[in-house]
C-alpha positions as CSV (number, residue, x, y, z in Angstrom):
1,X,74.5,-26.1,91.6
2,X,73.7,-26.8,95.4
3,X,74.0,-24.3,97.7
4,X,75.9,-25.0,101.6
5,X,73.0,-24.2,103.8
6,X,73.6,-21.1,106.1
7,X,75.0,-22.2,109.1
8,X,72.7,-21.8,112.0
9,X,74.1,-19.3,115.5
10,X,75.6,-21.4,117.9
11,X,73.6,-22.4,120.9
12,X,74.1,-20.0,123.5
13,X,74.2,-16.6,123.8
14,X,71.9,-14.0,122.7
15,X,73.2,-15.0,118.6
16,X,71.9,-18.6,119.6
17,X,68.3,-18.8,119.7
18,X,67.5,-22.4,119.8
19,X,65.2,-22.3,117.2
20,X,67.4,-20.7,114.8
21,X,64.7,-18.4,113.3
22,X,66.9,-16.9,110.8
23,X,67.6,-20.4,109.2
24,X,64.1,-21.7,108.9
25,X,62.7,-18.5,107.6
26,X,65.5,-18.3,104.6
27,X,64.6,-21.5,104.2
28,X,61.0,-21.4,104.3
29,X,61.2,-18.7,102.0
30,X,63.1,-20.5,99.2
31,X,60.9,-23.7,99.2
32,X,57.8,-21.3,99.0
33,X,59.0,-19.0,96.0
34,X,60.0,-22.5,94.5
35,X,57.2,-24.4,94.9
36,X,55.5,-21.2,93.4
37,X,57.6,-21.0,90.2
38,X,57.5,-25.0,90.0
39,X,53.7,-24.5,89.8
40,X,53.8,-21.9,87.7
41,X,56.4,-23.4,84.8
42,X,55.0,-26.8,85.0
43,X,51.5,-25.4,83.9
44,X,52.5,-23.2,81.3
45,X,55.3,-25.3,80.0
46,X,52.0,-28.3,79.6
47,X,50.3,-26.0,77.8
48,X,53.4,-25.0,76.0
49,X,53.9,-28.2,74.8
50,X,50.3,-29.4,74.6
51,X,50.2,-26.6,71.9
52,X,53.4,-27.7,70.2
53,X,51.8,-31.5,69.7
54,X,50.6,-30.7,66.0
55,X,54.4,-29.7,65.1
56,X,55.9,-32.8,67.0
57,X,53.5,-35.1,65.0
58,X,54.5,-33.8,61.5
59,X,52.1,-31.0,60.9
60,X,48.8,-33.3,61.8
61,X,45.6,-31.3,62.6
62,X,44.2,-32.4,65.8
63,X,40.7,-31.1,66.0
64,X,40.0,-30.4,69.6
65,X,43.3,-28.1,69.3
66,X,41.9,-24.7,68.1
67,X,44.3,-22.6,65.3
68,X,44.7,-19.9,67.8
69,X,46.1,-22.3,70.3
70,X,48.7,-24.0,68.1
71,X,50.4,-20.7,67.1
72,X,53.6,-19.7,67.5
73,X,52.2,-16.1,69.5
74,X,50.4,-18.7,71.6
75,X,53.7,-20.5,72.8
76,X,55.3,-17.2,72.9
77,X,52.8,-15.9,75.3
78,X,53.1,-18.7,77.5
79,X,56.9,-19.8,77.5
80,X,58.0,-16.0,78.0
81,X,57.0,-16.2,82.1
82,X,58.7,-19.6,82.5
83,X,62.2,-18.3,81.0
84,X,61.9,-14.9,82.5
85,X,60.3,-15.0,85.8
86,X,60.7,-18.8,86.6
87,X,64.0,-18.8,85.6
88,X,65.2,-15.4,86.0
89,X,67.8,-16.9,88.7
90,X,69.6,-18.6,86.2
91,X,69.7,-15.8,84.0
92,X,70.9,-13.5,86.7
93,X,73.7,-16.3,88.0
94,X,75.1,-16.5,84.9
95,X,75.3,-12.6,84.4
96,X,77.1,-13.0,87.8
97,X,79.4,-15.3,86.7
98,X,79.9,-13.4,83.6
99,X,81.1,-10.1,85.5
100,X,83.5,-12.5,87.2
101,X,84.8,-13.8,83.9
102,X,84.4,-17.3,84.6
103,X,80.9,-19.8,83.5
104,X,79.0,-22.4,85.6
105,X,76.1,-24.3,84.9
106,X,73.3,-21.1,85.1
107,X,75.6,-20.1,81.9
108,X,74.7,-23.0,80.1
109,X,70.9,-23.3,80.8
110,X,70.7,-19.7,80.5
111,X,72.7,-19.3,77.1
112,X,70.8,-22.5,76.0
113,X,67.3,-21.6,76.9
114,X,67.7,-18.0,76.1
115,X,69.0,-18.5,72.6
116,X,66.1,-21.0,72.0
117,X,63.8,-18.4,73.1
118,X,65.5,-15.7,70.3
119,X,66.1,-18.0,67.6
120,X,62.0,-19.0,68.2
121,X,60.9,-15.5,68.6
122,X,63.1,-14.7,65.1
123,X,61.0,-17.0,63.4
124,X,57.7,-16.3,65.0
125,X,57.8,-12.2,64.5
126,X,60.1,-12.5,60.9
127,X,59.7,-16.1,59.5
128,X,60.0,-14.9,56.3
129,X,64.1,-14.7,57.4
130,X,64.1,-18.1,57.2
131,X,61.5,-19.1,54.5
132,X,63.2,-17.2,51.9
133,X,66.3,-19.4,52.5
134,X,64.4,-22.6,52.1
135,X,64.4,-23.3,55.5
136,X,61.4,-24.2,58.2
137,X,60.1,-21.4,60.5
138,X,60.3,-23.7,63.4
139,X,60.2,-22.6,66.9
140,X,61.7,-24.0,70.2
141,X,60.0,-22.6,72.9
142,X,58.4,-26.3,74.6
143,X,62.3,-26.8,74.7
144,X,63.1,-24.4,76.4
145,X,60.2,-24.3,78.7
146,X,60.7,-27.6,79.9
147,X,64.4,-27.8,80.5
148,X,64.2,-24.5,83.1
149,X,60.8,-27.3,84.7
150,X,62.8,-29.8,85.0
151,X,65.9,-27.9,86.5
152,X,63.4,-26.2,88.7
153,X,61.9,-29.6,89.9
154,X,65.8,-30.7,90.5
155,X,66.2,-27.4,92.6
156,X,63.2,-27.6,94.7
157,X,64.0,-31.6,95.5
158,X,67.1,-30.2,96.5
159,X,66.1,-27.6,98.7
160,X,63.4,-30.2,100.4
161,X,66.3,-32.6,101.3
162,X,68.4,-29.6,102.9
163,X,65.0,-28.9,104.7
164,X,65.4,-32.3,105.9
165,X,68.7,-32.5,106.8
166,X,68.2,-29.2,108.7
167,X,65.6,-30.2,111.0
168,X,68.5,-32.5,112.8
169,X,70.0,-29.4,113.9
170,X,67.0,-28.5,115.1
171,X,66.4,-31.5,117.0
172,X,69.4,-31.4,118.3
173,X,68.8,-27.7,119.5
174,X,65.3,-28.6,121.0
175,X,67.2,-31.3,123.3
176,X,68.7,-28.1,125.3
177,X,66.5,-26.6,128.2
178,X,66.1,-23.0,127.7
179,X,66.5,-22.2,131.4
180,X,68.6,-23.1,134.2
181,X,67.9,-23.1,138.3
182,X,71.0,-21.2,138.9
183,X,72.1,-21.2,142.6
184,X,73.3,-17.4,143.4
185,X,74.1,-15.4,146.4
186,X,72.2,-18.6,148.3
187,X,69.6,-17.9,146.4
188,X,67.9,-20.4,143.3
189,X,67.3,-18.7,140.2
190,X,65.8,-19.8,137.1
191,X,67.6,-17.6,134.6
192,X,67.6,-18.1,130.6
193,X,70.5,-20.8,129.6
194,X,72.4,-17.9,127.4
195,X,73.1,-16.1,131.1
196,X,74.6,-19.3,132.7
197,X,78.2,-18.8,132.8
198,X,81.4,-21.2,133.6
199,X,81.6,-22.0,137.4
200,X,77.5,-21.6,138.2
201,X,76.2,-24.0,140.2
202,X,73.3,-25.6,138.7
203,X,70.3,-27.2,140.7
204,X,68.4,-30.0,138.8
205,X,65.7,-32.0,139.8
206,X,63.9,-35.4,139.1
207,X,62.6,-35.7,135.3
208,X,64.8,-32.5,134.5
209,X,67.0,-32.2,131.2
210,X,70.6,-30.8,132.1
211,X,70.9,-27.5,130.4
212,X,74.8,-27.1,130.5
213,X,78.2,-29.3,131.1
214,X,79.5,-29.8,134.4
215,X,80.8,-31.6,137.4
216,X,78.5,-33.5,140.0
217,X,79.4,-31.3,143.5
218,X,76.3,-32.5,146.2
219,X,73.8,-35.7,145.4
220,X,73.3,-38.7,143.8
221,X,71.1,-39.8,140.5
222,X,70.7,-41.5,137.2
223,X,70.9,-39.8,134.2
224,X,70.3,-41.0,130.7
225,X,72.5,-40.0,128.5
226,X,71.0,-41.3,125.1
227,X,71.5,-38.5,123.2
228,X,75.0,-38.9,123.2
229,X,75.5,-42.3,123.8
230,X,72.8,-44.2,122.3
231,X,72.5,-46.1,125.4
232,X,68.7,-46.1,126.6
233,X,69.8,-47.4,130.4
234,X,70.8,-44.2,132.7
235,X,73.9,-43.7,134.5
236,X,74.8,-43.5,137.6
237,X,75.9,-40.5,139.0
238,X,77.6,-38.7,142.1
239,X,80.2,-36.0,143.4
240,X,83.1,-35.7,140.7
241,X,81.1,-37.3,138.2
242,X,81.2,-35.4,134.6
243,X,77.7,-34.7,133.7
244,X,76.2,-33.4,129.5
245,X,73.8,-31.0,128.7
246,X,70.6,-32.3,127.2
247,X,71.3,-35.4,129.1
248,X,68.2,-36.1,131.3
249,X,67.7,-36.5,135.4
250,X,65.8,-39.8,135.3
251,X,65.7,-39.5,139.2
252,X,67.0,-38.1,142.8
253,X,68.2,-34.3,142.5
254,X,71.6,-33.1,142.3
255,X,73.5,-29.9,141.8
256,X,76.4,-29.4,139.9
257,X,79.2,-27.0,139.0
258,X,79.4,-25.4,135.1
259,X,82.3,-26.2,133.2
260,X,81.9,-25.6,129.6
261,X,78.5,-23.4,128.3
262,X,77.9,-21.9,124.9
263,X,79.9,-23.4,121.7
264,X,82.5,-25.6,123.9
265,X,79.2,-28.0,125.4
266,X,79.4,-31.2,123.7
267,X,75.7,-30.7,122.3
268,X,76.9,-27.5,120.6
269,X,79.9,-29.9,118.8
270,X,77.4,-31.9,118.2
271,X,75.3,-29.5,116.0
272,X,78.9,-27.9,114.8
273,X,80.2,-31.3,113.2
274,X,75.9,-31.5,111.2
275,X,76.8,-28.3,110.0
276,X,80.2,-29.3,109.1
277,X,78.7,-32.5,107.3
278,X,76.0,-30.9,105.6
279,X,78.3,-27.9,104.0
280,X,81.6,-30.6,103.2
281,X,81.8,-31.9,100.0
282,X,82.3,-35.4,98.3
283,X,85.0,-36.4,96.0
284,X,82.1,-37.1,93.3
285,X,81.4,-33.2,94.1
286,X,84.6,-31.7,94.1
287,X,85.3,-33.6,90.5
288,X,81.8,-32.7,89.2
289,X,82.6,-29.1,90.0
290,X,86.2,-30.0,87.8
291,X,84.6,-31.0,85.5
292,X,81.7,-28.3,85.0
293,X,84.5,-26.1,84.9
294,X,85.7,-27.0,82.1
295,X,82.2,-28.5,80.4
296,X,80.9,-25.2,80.0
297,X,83.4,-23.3,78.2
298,X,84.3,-26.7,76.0
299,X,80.6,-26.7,75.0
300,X,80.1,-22.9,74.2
301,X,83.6,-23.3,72.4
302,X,82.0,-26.3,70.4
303,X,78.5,-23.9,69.5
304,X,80.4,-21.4,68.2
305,X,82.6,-23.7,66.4
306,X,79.4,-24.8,65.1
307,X,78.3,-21.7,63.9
308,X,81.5,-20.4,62.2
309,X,81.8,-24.1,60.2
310,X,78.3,-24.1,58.9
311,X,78.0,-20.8,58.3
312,X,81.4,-21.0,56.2
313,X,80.2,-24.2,54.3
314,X,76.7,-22.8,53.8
315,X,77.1,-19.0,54.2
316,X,73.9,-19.3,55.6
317,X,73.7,-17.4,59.1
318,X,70.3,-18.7,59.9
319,X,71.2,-22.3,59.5
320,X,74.5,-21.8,60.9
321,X,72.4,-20.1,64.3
322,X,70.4,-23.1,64.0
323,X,73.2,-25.4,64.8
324,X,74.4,-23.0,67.2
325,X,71.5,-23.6,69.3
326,X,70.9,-26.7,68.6
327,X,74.5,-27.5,70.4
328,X,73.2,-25.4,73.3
329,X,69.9,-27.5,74.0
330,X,71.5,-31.0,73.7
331,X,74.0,-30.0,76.6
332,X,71.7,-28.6,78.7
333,X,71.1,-29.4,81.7
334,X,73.9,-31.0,82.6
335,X,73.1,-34.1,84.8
336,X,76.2,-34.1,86.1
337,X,76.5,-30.6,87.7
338,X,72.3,-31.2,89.0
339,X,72.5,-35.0,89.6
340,X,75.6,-35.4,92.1
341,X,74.8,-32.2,94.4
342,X,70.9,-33.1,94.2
343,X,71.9,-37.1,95.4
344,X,74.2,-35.9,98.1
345,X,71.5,-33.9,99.9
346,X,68.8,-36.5,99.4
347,X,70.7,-39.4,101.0
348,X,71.6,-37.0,103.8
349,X,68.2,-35.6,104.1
350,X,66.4,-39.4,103.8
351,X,69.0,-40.3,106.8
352,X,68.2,-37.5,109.2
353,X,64.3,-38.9,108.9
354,X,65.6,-41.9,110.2
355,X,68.3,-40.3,112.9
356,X,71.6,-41.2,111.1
357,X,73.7,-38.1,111.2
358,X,76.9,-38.4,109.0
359,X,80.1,-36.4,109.8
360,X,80.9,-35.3,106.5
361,X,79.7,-36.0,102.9
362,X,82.4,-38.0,102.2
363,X,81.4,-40.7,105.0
364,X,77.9,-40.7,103.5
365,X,79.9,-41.2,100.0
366,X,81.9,-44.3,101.2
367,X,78.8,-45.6,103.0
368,X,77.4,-46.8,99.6
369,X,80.4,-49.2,99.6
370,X,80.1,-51.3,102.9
371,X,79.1,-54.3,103.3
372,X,79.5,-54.9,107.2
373,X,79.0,-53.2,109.8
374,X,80.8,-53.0,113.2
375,X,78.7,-51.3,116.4
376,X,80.4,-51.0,119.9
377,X,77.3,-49.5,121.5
378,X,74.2,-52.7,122.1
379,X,72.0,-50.0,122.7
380,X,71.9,-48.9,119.0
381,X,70.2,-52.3,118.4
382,X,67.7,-52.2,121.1
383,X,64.2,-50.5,120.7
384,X,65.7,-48.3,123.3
385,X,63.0,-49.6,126.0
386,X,63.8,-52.7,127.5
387,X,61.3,-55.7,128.3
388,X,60.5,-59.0,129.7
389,X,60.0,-61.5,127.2
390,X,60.3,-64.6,129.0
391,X,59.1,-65.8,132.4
392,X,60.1,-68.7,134.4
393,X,59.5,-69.7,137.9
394,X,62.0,-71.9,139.7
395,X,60.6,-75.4,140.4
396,X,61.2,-75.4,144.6
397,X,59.2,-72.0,144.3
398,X,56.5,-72.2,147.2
399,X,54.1,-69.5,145.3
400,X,52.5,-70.4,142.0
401,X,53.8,-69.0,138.7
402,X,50.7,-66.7,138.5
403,X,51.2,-65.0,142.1
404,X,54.9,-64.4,141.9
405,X,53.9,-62.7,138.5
406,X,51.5,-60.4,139.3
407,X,53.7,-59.6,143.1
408,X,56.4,-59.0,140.6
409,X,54.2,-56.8,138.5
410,X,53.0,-54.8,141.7
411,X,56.5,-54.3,143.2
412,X,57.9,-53.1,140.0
413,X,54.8,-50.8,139.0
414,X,56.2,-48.6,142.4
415,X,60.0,-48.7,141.5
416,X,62.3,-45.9,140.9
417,X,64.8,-47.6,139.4
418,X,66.3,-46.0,136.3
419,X,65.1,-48.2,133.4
420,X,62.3,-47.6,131.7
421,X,59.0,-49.5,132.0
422,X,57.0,-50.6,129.6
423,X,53.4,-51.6,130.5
């Protein structure tokens, strides 16, 4: 039932944009129309079932409930927007599905909630249909009110984690400088990073980010290449060195020569293997959707079955529909085909928050089984900012301890060296 979110452009060229606009408005869009169909059906669907209480109680009159309220028009009126505006998208995806002759889960909720909606108008408009064969003019609509809630609830959770595990591509986008000091002719020019182009040589100076790939031609500096490494110390560079886009000139300026731009930078794999990861699927996933293939037609086989047997034993067609739908309801929804997609995109989501990027869903699946883990980089287990923590001064030292600290204080509070300070 989940959805691969639309990959974003890649970042360079004029499809880039590095704030992929088109992504965060689709997506903006769907959490506001479902937040706004969530807020609808969860107030009529209270209210729904607020006014079913007498009927769930056994018929008991509860006095602050007025007549009016308790009717079956009443819980007509108010489940009709829930089924059809709330959950028109199921209805629709399962017409969909229907024109394709095949059945996924909308089918189900929608043939569930939609015949508990008829069979509960039949006896609301006509309950003498069913009184005159002896049977109780019951209606269903709380049920089907609350099953396209909670699906809706399941939906937006859903979205809300994709949200989530978007807004690491966007980090990662945000990393790249959107211009580039562009030597030309002789001349420096700061152009847009989209018109830098394989060979360009590329001035950057102190406290700069590296917009593009390349090789180290004049100069010398450090350059902290955390993003990639994880490493918060900068690195040493000179001619012939390799240097990454995104990277950052801690100090000394440099220029270098463009080797790779546009989708072949390593930041652009980067974001290519998140959007890989986010639209891969499981092995739970890829059984799930086995199985929903199959547990949707077995269950609307078993209804009908349903149907034709108690409507041969009984030759009653009411109590034979009854069954029918009663089938429907108990198998929808189906927490397998909401549950597994739902959990995938929360875990993923909940480890973007935290900067844990997984390469495919099926890494984040077999993380839930380890029990040890191995890391090569140290700096993945630092805060990232080094600092003194202990301070001893040798016992020939001539100056006292206090003096050589605060000289070593004041000599450091004017250094250029490439690690970070922490006052």
């Amino acid at each position: 039932m989940s959805a691969p979110v639309p990959a974003p452009s890649c970042c360079h060229g004029d499809s880039s944009g590095t704030s992929t606009p088109d992504l965060e408005r689709e997506l903006a869009h769907e959490l506001t129309l479902l937040r706004r169909k969530l807020s609808v059906a969860a107030v009529l669907t209270g209210l729904v079932v607020l006014s079913s209480l007498p009927h769930m109680l056994g018929g008991m009159h509860l006095p602050f409930l007025p007549d009016w309220f308790t009717s079956p028009w009443a819980q007509l009126l108010l489940s009709t927007p829930v089924l059809f505006w709330c959950g028109r998208e199921f209805f629709s995806g399962a017409f969909s599905a229907f024109r394709q002759h095949s059945a996924d889960m909308n089918t189900l909720v929608a043939a569930g909630t939609g015949i508990a909606w008829l069979a509960s108008l039949v006896a609301t408009v006509a309950p003498q249909l069913l009184t005159a064969e002896g049977l109780p003019a019951d209606v269903y609509y709380e049920t089907a009110a609350v099953i396209i809630s909670l699906i809706l609830l399941g939906r937006l959770l859903e979205a809300r984690a994709r949200g989530q595990t978007s807004e690491a591509i966007r980090r990662l986008l945000k990393l790249q400088p959107p211009t580039a000091r562009v030597l030309r002719d002789g001349v420096a020019q700061e152009i847009p990073v989209a018109q830098v182009v394989v060979g360009d040589r590329v001035q950057v100076r102190p406290g700069e980010k590296l917009p593009v790939d390349g090789v180290v031609v004049e100069g010398r500096s450090w350059v902290e290449e955390s993003m990639l490494t994880g490493e918060p110390t900068a690195v040493e560079k000179g001619p012939g060195d390799t240097v990454i886009g995104a990277s950052m000139n801690r100090s000394g300026s440099f220029s270098f020569r463009v080797s790779r731009v546009g989708a072949d930078t390593v930041l652009a794999q980067i974001v290519e293997l998140v959007r890989q990861a986010q639209s891969s699927r499981t092995r739970v996933q890829k059984l799930a959707d086995q199985v929903v293939g199959w547990f949707v037609p077995v269950v609307i086989a078993i209804a009908i079955a349903a149907f034709v047997g108690w409507f041969l034993v009984s030759g009653n067609p009411v109590l034979a529909m009854l069954f029918l739908v009663s089938v429907l309801v108990i198998a929808c929804p189906c927490a397998l085909g909401l549950a597994t997609p739902t959990s995938i995109m929360v875990a993923s989501g909940k480890g973007a928050e935290s900067g844990l990027i997984f390469r495919s869903a099926e890494a984040l699946e077999t993380a839930g089984g380890l029990r040890t883990i191995v890391l090569d980089k140290t700096g993945t287990l630092t805060l990232g900012q080094p600092q003194v923590t202990d301070f001893e001064r040798l016992s020939d030292g001539v100056l006292p301890a206090g003096s050589v600290l605060a000289l070593t204080a004041a000599l450091e509070s004017r250094s250029e060296h490439p690690w970070p300070r922490r006052s």
